[in-house]
Backbone as a chain_set.jsonl record, in Angstrom:
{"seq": "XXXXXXXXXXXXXXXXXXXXXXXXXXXXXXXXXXXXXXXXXXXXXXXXXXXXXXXXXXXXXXXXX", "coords": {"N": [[0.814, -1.201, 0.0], [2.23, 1.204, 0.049], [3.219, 1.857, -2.219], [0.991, 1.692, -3.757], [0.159, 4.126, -2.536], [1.742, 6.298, -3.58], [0.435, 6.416, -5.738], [-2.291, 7.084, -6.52], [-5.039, 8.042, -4.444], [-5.59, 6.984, -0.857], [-8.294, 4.618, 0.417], [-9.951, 5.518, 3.53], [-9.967, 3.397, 4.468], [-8.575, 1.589, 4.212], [-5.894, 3.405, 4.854], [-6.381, 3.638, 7.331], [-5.4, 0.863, 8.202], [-2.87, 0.706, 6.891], [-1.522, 2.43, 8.836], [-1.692, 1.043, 10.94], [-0.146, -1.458, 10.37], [1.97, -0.148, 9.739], [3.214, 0.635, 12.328], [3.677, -1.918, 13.328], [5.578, -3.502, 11.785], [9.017, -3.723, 10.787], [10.185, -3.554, 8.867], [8.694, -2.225, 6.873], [8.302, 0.37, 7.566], [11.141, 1.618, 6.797], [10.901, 0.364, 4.331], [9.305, 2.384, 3.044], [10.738, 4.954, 3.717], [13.067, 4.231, 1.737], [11.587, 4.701, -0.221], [10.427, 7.676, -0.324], [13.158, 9.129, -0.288], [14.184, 7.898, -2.905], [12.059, 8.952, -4.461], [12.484, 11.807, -4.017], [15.372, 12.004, -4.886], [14.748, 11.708, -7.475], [13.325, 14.065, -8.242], [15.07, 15.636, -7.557], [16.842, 15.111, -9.935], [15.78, 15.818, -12.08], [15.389, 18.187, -12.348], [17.86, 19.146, -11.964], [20.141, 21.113, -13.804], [22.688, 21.075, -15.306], [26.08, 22.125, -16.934], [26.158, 20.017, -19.575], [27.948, 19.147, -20.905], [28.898, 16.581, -19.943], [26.848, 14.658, -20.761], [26.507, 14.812, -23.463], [25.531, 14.141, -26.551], [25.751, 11.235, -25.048], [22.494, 10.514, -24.65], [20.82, 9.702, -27.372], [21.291, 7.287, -27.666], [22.562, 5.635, -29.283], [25.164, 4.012, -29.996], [28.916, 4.306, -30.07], [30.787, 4.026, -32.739]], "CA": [[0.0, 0.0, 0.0], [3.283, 2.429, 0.45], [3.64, 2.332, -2.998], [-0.197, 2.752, -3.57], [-0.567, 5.419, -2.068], [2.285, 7.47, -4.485], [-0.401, 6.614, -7.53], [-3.722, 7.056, -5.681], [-5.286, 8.021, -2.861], [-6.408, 5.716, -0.458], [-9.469, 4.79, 1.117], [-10.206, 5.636, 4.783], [-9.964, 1.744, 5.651], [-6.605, 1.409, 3.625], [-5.698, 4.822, 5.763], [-5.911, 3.17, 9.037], [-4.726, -0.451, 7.841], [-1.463, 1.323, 6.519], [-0.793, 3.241, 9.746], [-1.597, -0.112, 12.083], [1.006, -1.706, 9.8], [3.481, 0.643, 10.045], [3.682, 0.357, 13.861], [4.229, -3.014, 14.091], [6.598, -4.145, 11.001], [10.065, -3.359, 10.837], [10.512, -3.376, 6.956], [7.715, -1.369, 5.346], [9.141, 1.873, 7.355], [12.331, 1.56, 5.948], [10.933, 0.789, 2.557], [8.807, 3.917, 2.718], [11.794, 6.015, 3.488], [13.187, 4.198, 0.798], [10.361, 4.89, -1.105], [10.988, 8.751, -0.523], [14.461, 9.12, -0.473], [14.332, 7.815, -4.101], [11.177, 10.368, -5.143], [13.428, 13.103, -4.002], [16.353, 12.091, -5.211], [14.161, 11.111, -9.171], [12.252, 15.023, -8.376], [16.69, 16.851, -8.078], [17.803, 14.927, -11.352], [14.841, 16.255, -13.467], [15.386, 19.931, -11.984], [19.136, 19.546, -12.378], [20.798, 22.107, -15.141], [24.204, 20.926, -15.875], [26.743, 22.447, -18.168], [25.683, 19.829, -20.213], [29.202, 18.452, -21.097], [28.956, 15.027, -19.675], [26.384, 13.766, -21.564], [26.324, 15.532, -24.939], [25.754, 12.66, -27.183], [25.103, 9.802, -24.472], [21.008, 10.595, -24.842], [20.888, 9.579, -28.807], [20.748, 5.339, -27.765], [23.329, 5.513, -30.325], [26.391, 3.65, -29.651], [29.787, 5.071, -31.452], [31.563, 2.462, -33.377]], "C": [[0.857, 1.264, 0.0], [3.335, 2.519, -1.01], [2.401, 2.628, -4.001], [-0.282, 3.86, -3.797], [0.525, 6.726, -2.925], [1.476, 7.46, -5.795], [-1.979, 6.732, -7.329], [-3.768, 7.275, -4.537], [-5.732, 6.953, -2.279], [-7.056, 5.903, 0.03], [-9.34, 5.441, 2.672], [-9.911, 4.515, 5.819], [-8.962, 1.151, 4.95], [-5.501, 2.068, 4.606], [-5.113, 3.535, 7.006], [-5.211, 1.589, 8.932], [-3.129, -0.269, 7.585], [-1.117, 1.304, 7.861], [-0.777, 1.924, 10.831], [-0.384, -1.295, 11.485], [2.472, -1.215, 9.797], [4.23, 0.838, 11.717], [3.92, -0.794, 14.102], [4.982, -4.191, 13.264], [7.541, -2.982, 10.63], [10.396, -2.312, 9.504], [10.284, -2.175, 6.472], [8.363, 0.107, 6.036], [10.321, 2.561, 7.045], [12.106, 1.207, 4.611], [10.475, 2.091, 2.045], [9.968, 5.07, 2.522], [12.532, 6.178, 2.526], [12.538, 5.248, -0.207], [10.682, 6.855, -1.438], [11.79, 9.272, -0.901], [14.464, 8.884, -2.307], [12.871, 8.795, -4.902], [11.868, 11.515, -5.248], [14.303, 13.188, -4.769], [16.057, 12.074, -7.092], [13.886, 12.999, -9.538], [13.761, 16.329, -8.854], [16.972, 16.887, -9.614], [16.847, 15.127, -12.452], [14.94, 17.869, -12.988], [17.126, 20.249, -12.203], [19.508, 20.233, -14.025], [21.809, 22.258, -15.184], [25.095, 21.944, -17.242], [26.248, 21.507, -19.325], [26.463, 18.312, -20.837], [29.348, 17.63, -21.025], [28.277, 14.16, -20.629], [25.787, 14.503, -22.995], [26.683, 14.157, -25.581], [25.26, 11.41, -26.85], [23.389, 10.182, -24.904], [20.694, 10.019, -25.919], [20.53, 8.196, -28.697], [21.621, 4.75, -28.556], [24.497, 5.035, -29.346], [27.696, 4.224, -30.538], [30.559, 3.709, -31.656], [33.23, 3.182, -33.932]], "O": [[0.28, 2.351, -0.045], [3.595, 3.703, -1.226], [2.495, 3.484, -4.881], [-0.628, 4.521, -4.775], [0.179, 7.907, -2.906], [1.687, 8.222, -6.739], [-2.741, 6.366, -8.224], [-2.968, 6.95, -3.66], [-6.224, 6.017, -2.91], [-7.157, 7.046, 0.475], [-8.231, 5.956, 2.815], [-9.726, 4.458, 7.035], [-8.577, 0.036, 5.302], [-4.506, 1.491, 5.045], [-4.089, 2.932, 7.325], [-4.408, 1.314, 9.823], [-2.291, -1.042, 8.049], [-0.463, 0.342, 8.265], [0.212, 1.84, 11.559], [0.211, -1.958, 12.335], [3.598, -1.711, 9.836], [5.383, 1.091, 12.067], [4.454, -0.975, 15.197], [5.097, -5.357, 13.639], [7.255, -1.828, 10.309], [10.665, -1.136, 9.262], [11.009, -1.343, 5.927], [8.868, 0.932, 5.274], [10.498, 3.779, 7.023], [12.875, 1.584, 3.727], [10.906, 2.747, 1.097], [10.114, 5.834, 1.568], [12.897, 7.272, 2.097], [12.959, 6.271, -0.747], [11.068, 7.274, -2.53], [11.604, 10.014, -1.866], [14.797, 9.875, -2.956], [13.04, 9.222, -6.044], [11.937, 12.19, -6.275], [14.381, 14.194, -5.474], [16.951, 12.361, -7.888], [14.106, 13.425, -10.672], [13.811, 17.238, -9.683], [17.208, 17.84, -10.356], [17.04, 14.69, -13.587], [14.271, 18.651, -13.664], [17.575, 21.347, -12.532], [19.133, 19.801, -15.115], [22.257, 23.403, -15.134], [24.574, 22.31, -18.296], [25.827, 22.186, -20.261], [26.069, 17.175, -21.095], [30.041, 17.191, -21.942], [28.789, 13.203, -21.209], [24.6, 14.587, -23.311], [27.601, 13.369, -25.355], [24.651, 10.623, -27.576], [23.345, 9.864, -26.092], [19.748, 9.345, -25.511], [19.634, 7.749, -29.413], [21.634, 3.525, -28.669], [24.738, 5.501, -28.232], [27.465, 4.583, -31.692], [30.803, 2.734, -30.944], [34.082, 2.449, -34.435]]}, "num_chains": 1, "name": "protein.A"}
């Protein structure tokens, strides 16, 4: 449901099922953070504005022979 709830909302009785889950397994709140941690980090490298330099060329799919 952690990854759910980044493509939909959830119900009211998903809601409280989540949060009684999240208090009493280890995992899922360390995947969530996951889960964040990599939104953030997906939300920098589409706002990043490089010189450019590095990958001039790589984008193309093209290999050079």
């Amino acid at each position: 449901m952690v990854v759910a709830r980044e493509d939909r909302h959830l119900r009211s009785t998903e809601k409280i099922a989540l949060r009684t889950h999240m208090l009493i397994c280890k995992a899922c709140p360390r995947f969530e953070q996951q889960i964040l941690t990599m939104r953030n980090a997906l939300r920098q490298w589409r706002n990043y504005e490089g010189d450019g330099s590095a990958s001039e060329g790589s984008s193309s799919g093209k290999v050079a022979k």
